[in-house]
PQR file with spaces between the fields and no chain letter, atoms N, CA, C, O and H, PARSE charges and radii, in Angstrom:
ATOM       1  N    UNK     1      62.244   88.386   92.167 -0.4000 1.5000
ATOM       2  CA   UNK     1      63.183   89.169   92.972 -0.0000 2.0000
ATOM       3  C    UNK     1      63.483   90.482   92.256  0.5500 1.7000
ATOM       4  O    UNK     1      63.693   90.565   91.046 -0.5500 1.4000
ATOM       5  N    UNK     2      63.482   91.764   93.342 -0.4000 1.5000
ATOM       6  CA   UNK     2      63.298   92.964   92.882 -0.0000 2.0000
ATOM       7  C    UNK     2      65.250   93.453   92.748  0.5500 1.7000
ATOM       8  O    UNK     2      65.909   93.036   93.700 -0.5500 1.4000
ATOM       9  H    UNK     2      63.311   91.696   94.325  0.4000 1.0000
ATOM      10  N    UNK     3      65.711   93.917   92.120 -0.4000 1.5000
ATOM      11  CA   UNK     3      67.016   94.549   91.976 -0.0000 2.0000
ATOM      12  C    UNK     3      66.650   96.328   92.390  0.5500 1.7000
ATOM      13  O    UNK     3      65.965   97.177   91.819 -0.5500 1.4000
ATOM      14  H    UNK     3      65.176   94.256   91.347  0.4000 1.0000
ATOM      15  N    UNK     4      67.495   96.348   93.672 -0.4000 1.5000
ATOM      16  CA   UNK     4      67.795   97.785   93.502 -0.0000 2.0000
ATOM      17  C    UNK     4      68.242   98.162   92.430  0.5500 1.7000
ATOM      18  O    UNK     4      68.754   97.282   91.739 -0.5500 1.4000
ATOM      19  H    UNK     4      68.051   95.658   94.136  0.4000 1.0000
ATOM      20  N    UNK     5      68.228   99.256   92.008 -0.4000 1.5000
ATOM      21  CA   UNK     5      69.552  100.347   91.101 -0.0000 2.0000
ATOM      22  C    UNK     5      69.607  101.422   91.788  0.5500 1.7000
ATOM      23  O    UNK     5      68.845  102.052   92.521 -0.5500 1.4000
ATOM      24  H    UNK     5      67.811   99.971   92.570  0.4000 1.0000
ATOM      25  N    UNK     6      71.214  101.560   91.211 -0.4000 1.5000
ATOM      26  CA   UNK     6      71.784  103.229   91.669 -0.0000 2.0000
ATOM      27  C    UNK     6      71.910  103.271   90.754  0.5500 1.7000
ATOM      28  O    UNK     6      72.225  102.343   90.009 -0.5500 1.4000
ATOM      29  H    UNK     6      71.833  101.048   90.615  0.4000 1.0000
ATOM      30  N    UNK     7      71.566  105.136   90.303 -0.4000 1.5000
ATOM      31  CA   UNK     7      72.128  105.479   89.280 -0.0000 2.0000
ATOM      32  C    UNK     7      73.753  105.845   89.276  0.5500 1.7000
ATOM      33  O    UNK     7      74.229  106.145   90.371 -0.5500 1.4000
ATOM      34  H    UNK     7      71.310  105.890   90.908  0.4000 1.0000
ATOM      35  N    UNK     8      74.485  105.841   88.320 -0.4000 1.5000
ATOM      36  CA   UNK     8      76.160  106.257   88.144 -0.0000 2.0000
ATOM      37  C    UNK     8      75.937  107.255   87.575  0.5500 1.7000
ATOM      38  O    UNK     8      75.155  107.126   86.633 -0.5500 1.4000
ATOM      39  H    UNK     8      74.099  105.597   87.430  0.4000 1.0000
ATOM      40  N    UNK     9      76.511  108.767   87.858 -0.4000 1.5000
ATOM      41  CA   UNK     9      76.508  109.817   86.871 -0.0000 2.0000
ATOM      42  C    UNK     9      78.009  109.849   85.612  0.5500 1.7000
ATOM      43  O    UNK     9      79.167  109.702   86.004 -0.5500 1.4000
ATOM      44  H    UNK     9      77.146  108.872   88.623  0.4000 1.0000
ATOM      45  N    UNK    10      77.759  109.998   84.607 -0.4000 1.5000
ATOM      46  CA   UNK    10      79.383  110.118   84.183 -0.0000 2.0000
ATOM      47  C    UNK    10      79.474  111.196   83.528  0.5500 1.7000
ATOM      48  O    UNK    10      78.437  111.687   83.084 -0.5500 1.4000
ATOM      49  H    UNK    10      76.819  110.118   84.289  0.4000 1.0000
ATOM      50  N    UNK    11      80.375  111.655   83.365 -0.4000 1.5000
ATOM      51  CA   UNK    11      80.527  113.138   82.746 -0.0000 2.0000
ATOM      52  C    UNK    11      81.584  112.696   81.636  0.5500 1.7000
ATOM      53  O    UNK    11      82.491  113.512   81.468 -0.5500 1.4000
ATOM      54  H    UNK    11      81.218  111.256   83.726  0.4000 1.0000
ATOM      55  N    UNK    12      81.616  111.816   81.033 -0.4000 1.5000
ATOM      56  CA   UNK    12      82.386  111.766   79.892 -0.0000 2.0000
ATOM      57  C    UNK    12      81.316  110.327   78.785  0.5500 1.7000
ATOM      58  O    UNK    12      80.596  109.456   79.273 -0.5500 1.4000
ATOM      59  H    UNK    12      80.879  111.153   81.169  0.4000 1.0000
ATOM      60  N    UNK    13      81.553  110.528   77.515 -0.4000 1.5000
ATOM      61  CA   UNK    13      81.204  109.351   76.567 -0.0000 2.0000
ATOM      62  C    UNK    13      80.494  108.011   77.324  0.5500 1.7000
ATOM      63  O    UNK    13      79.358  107.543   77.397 -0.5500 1.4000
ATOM      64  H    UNK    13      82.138  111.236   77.118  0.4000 1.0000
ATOM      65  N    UNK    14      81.483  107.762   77.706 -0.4000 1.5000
ATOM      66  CA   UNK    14      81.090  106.248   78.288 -0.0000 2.0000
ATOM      67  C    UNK    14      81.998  105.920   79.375  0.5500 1.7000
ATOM      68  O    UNK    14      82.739  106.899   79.469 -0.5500 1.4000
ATOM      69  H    UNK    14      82.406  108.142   77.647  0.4000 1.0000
ATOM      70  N    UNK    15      82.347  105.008   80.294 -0.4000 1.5000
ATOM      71  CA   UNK    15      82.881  104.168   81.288 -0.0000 2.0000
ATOM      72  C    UNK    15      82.705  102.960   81.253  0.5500 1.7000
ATOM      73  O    UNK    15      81.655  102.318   81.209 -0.5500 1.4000
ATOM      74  H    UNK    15      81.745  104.213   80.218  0.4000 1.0000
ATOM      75  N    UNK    16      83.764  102.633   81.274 -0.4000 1.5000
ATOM      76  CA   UNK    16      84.412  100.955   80.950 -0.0000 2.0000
ATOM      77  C    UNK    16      83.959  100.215   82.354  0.5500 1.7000
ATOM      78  O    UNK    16      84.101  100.589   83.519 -0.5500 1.4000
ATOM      79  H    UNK    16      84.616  103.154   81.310  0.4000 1.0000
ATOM      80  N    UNK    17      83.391   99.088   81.832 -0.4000 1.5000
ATOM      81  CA   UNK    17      82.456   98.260   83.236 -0.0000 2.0000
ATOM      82  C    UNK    17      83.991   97.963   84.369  0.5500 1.7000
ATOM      83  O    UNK    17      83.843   97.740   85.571 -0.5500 1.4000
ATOM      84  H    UNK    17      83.276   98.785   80.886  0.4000 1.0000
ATOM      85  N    UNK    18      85.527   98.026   83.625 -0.4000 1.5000
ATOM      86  CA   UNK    18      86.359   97.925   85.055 -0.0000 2.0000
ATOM      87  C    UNK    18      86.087   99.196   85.730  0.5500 1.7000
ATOM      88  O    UNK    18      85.684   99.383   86.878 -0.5500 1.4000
ATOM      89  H    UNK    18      85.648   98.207   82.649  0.4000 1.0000
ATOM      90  N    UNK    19      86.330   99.887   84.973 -0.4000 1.5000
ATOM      91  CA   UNK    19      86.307  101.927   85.984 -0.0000 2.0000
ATOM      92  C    UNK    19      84.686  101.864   86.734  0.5500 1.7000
ATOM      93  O    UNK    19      84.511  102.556   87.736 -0.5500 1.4000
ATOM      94  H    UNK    19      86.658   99.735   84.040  0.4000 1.0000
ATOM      95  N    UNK    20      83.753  101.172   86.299 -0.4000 1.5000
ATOM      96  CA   UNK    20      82.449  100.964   87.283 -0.0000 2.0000
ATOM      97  C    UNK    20      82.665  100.092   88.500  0.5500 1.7000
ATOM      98  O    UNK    20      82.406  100.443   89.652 -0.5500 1.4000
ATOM      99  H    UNK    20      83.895  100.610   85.484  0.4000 1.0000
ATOM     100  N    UNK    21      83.195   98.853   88.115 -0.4000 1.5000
ATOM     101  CA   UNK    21      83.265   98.197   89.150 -0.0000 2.0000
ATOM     102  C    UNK    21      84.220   99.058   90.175  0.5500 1.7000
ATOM     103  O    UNK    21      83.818   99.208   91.329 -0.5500 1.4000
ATOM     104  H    UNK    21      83.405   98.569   87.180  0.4000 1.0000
ATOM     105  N    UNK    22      85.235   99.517   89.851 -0.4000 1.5000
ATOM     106  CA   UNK    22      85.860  100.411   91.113 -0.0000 2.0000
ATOM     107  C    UNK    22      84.980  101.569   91.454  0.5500 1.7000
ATOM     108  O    UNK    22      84.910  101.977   92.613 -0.5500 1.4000
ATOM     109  H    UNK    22      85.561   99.396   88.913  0.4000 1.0000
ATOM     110  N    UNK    23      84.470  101.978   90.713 -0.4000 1.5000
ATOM     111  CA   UNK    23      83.784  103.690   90.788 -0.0000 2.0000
ATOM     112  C    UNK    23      82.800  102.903   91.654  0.5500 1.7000
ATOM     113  O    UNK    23      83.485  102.921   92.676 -0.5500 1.4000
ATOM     114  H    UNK    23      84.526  101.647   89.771  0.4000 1.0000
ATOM     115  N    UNK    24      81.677  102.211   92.015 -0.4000 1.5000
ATOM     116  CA   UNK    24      81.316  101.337   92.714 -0.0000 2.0000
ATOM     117  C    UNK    24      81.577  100.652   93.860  0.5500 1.7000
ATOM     118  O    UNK    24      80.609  100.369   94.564 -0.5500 1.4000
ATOM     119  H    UNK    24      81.121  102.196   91.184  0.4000 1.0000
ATOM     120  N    UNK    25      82.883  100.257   94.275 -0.4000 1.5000
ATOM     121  CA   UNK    25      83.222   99.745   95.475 -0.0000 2.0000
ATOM     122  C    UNK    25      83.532   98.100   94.931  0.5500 1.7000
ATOM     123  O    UNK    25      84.396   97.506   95.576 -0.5500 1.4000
ATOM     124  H    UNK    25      83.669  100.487   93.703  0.4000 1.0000
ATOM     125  N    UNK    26      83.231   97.755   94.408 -0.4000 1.5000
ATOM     126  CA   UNK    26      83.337   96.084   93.817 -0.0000 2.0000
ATOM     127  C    UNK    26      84.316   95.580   94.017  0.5500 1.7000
ATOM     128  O    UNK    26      84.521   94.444   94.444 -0.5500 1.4000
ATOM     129  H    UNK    26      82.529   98.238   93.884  0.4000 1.0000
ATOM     130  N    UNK    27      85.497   96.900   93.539 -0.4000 1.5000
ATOM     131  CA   UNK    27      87.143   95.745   93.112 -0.0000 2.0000
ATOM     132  C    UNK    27      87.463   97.348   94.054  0.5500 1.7000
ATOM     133  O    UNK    27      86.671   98.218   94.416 -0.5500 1.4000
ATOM     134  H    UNK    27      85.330   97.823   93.192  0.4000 1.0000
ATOM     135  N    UNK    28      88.847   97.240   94.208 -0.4000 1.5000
ATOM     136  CA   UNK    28      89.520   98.276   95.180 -0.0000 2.0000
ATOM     137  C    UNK    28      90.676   98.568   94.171  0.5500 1.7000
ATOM     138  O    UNK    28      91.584   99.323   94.521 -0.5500 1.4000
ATOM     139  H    UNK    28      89.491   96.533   93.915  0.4000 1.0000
ATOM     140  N    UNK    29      90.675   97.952   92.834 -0.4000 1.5000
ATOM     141  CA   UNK    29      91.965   98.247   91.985 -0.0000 2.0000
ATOM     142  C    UNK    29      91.382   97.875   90.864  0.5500 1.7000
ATOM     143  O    UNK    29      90.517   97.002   90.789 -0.5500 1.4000
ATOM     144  H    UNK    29      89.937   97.339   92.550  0.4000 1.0000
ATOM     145  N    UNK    30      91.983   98.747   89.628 -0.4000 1.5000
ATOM     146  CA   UNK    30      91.495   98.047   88.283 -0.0000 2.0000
ATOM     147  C    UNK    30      92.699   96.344   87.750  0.5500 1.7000
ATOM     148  O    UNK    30      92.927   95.891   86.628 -0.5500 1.4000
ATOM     149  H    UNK    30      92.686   99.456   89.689  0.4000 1.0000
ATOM     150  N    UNK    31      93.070   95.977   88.806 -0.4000 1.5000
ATOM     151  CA   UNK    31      93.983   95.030   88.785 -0.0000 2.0000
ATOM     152  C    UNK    31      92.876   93.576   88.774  0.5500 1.7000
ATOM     153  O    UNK    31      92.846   92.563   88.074 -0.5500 1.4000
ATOM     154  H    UNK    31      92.885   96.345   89.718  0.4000 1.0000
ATOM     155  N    UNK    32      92.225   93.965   89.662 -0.4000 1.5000
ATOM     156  CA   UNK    32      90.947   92.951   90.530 -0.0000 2.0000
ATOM     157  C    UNK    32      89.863   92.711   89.364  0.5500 1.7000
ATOM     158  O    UNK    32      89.163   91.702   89.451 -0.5500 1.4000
ATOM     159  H    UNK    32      92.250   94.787   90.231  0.4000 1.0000
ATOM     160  N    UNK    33      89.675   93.657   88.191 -0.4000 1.5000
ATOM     161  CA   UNK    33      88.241   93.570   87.542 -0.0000 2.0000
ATOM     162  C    UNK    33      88.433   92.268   86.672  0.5500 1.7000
ATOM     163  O    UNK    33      87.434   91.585   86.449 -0.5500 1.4000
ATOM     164  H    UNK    33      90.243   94.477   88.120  0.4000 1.0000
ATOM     165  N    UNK    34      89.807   91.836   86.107 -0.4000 1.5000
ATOM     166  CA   UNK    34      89.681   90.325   85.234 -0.0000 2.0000
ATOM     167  C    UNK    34      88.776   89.412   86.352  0.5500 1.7000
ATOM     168  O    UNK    34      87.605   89.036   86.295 -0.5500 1.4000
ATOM     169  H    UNK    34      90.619   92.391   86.288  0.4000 1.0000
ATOM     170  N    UNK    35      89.758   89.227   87.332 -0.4000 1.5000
ATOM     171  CA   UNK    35      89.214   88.422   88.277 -0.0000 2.0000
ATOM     172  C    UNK    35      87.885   88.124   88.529  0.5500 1.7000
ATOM     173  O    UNK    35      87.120   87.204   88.240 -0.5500 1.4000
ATOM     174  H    UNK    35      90.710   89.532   87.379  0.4000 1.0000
ATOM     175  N    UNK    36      87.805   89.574   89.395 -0.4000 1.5000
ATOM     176  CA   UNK    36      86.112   89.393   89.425 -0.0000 2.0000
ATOM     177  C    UNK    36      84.809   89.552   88.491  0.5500 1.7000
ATOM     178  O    UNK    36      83.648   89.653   88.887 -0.5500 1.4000
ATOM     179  H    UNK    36      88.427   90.321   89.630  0.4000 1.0000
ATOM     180  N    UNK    37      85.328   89.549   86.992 -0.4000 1.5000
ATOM     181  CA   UNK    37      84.441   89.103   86.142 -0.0000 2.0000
ATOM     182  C    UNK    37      84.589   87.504   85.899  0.5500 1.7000
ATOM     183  O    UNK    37      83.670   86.912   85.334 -0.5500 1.4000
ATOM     184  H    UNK    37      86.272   89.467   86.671  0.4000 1.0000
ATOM     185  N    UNK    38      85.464   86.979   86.223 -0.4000 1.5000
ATOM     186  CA   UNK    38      85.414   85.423   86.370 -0.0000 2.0000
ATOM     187  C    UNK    38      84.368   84.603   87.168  0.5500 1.7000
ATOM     188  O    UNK    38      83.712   83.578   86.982 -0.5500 1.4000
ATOM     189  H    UNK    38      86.211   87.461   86.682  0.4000 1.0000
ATOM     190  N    UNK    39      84.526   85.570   88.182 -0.4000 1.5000
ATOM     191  CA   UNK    39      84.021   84.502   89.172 -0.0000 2.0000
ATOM     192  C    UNK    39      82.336   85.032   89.874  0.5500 1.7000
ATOM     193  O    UNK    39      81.809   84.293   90.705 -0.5500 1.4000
ATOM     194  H    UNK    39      85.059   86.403   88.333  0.4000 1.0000
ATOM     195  N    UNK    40      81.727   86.157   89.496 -0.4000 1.5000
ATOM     196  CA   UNK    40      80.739   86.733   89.402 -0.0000 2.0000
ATOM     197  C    UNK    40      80.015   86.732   87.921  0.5500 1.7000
ATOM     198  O    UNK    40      80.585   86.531   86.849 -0.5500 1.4000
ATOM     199  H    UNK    40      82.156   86.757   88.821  0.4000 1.0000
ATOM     200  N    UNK    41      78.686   86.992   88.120 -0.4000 1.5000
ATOM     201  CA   UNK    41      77.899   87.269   86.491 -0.0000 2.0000
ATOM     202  C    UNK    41      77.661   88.653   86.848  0.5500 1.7000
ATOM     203  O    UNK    41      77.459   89.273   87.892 -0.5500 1.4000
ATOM     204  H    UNK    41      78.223   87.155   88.991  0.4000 1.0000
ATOM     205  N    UNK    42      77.774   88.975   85.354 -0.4000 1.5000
ATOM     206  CA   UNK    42      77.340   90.526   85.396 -0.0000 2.0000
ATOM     207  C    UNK    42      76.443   90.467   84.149  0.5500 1.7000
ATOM     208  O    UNK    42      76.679   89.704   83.212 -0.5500 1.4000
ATOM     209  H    UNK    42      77.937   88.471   84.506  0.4000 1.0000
ATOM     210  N    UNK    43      75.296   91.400   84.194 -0.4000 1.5000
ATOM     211  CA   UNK    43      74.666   91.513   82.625 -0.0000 2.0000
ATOM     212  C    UNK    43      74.281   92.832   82.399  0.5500 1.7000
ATOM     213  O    UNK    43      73.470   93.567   82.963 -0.5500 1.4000
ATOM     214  H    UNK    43      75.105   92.019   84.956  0.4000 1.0000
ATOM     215  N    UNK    44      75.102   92.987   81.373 -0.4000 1.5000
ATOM     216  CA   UNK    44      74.722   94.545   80.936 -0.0000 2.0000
ATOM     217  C    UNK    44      73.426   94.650   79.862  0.5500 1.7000
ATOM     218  O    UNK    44      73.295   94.239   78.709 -0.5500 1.4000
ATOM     219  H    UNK    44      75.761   92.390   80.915  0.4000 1.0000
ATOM     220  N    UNK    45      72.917   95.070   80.377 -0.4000 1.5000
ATOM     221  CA   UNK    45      71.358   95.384   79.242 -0.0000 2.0000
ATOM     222  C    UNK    45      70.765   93.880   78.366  0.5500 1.7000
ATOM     223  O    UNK    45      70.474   93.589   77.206 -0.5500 1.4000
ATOM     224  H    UNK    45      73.023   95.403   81.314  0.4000 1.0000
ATOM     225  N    UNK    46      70.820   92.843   80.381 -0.4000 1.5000
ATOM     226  CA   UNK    46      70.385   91.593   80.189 -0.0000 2.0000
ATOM     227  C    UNK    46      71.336   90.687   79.653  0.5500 1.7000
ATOM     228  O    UNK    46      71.106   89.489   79.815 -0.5500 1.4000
ATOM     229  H    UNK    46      71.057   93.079   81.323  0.4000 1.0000
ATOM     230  N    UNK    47      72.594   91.108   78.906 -0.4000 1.5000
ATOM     231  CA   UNK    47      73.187   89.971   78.223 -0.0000 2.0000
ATOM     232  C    UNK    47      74.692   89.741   79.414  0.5500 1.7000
ATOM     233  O    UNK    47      75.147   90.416   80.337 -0.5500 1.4000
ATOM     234  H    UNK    47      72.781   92.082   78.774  0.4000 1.0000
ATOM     235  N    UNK    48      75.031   88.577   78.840 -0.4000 1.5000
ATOM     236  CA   UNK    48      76.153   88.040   80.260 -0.0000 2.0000
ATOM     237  C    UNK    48      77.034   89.143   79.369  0.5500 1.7000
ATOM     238  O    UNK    48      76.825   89.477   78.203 -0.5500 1.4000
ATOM     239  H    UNK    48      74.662   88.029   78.090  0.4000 1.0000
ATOM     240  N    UNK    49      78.057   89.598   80.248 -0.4000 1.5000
ATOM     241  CA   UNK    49      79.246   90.580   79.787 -0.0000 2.0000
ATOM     242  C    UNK    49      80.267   89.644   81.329  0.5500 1.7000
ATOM     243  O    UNK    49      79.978   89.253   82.460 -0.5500 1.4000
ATOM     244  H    UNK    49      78.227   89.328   81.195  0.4000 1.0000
ATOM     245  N    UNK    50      82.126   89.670   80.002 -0.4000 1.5000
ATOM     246  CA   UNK    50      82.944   89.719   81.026 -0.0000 2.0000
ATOM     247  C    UNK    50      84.139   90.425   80.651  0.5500 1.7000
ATOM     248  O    UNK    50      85.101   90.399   81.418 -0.5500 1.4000
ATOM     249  H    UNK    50      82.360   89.988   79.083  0.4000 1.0000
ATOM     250  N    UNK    51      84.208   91.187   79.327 -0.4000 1.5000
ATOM     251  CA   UNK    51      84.931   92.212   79.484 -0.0000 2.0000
ATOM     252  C    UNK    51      85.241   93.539   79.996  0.5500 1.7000
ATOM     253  O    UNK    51      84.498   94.478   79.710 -0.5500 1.4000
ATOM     254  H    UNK    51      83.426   91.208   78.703  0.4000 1.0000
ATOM     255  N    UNK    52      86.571   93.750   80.941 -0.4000 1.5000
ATOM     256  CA   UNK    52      86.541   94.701   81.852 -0.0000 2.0000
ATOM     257  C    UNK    52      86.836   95.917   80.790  0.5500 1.7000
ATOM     258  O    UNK    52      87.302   96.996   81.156 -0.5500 1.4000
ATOM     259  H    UNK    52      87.174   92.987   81.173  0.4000 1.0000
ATOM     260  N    UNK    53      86.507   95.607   79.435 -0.4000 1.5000
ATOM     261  CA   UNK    53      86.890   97.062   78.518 -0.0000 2.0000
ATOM     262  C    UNK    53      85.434   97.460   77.778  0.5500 1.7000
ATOM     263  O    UNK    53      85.187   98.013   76.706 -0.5500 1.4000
ATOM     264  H    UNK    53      86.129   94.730   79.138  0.4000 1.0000
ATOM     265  N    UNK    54      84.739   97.018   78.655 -0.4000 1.5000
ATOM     266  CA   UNK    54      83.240   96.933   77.566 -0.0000 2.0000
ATOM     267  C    UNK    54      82.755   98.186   78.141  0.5500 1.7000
ATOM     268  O    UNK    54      82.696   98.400   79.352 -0.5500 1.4000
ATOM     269  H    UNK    54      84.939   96.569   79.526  0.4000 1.0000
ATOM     270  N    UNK    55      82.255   99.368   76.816 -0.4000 1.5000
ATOM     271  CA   UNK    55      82.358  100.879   77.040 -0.0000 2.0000
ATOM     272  C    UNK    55      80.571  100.823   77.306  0.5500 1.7000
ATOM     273  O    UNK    55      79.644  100.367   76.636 -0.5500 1.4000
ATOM     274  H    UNK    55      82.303   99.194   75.833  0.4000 1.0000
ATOM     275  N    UNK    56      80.656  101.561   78.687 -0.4000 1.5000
ATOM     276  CA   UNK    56      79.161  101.341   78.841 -0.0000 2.0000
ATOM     277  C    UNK    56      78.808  103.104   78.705  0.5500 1.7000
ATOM     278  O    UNK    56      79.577  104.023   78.987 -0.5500 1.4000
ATOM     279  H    UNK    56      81.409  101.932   79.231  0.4000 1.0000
ATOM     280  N    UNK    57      77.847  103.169   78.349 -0.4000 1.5000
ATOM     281  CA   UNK    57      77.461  104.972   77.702 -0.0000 2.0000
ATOM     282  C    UNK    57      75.510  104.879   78.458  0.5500 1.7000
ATOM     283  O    UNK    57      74.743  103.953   78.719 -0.5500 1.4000
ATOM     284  H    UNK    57      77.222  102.422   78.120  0.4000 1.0000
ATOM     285  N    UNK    58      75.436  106.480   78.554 -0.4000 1.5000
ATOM     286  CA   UNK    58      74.229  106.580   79.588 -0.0000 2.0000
ATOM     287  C    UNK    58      73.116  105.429   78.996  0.5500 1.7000
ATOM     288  O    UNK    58      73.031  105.018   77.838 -0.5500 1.4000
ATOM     289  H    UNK    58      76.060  107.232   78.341  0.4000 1.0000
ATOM     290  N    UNK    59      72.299  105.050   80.171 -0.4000 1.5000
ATOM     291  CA   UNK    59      70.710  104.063   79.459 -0.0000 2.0000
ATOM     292  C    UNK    59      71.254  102.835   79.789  0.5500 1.7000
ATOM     293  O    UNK    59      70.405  102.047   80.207 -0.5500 1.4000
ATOM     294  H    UNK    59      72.369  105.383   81.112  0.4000 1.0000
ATOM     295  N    UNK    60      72.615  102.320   79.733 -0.4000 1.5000
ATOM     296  CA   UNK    60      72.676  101.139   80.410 -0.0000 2.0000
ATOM     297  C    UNK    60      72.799  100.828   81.452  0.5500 1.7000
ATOM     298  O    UNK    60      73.274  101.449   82.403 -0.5500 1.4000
ATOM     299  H    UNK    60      73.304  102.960   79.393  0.4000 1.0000
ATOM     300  N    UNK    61      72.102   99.157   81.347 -0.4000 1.5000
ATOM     301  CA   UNK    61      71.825   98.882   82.945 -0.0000 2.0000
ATOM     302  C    UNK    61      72.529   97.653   83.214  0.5500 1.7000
ATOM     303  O    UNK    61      72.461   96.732   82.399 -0.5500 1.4000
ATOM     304  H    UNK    61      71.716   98.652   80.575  0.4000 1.0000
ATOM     305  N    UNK    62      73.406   97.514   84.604 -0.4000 1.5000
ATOM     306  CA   UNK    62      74.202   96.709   84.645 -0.0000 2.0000
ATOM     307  C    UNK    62      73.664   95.997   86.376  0.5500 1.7000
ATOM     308  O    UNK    62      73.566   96.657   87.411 -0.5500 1.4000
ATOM     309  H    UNK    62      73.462   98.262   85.265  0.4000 1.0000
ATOM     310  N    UNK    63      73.502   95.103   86.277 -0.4000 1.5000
ATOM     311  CA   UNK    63      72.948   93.484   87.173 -0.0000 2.0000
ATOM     312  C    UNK    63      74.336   92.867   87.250  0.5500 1.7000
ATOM     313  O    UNK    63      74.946   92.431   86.273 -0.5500 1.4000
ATOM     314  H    UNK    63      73.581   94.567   85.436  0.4000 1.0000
ATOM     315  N    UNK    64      74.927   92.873   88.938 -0.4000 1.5000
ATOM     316  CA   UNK    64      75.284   91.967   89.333 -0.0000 2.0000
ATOM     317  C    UNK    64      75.265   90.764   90.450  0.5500 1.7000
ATOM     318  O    UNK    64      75.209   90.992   91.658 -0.5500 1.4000
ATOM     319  H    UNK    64      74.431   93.226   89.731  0.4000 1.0000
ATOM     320  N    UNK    65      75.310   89.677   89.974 -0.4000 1.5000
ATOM     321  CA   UNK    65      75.039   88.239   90.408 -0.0000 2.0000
ATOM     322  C    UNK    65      73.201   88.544   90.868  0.5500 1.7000
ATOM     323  O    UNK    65      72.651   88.387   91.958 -0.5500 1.4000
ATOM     324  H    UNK    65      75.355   89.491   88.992  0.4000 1.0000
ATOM     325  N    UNK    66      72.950   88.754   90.286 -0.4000 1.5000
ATOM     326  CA   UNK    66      71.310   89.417   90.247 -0.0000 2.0000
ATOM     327  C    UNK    66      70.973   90.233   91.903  0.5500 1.7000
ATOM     328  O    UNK    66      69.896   90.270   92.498 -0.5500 1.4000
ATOM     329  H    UNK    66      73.397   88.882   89.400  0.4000 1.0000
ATOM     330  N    UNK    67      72.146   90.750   92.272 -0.4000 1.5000
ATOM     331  CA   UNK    67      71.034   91.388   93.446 -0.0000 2.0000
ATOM     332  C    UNK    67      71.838   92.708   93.222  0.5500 1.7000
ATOM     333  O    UNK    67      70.999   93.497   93.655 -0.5500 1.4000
ATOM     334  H    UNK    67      73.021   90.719   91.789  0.4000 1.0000
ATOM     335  N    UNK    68      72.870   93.468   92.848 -0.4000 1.5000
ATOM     336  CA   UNK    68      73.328   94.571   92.902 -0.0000 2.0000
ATOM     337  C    UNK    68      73.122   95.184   91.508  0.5500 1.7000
ATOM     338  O    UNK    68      73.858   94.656   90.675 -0.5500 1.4000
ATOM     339  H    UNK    68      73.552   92.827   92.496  0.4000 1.0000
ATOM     340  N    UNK    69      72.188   96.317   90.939 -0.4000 1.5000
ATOM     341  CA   UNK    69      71.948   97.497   89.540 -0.0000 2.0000
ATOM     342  C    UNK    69      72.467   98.299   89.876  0.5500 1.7000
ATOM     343  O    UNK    69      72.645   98.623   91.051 -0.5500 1.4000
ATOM     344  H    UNK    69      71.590   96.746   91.616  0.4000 1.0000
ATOM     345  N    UNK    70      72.909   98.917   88.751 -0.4000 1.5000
ATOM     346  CA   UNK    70      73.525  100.089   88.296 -0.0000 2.0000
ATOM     347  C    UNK    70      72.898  100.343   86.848  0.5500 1.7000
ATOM     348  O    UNK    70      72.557   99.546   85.974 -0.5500 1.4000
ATOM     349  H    UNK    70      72.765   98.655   87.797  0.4000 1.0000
ATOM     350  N    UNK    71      72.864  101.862   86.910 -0.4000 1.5000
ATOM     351  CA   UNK    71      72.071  102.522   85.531 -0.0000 2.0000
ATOM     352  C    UNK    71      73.054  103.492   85.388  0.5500 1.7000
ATOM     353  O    UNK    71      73.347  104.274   86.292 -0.5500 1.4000
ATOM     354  H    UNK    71      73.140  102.510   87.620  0.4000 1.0000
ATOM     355  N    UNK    72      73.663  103.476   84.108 -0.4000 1.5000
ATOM     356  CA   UNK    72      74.630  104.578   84.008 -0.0000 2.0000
ATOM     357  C    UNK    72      73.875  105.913   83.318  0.5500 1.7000
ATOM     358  O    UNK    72      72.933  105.666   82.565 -0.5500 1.4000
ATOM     359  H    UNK    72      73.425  102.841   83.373  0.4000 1.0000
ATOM     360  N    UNK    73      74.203  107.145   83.514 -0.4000 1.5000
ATOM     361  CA   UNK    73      73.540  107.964   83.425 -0.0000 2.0000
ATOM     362  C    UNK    73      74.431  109.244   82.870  0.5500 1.7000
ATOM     363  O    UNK    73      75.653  109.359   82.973 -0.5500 1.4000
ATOM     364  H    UNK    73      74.969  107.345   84.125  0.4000 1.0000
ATOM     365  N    UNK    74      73.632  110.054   82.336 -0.4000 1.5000
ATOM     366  CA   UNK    74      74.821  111.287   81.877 -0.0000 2.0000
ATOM     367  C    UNK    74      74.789  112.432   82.950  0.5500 1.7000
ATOM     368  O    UNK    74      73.886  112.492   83.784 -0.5500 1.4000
ATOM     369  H    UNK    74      72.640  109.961   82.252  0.4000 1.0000
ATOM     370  N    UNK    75      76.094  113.583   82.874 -0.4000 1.5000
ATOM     371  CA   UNK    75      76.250  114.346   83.844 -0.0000 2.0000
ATOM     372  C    UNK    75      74.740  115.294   84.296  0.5500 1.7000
ATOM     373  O    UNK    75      74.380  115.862   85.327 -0.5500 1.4000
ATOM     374  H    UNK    75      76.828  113.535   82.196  0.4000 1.0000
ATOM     375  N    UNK    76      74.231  115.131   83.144 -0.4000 1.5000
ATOM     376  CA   UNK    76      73.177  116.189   83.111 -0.0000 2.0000
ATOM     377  C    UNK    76      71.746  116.250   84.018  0.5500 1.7000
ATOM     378  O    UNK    76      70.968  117.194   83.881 -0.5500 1.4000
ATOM     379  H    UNK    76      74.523  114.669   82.306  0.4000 1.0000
């Protein structure tokens, strides 16, 4: 099974996988991201991740519940 990706542009250091999941559409509040790292898998650059403070910086690639990618990317 093939995974789309979108790329994310960010114009700063890095973005925290909660500020993705909203910047994304996922959660509608950074209130929602504990939650829905509970009850979804996410893997950032293949490994399980469920902290909503985990600083993701351009080149990573983030898989969720294996059918939704994201590639974070710099402004440039």
């Amino acid at each position: 099974m093939t995974v789309k990706v979108a790329k994310i542009k960010i114009n700063t250091e890095y973005i925290t996988l909660g500020q993705l999941l909203k910047k994304t559409g996922l959660i509608t509040n950074g209130g929602e991201a504990k939650f829905f790292l509970t009850i979804n898998e996410i893997l950032v650059n293949g490994e399980p991740e469920n902290r909503r403070g985990k600083k993701l910086r351009a080149g990573d690639e983030i898989i969720v519940n294996n059918n939704k990618g994201f590639l974070i990317s710099d402004g440039t």
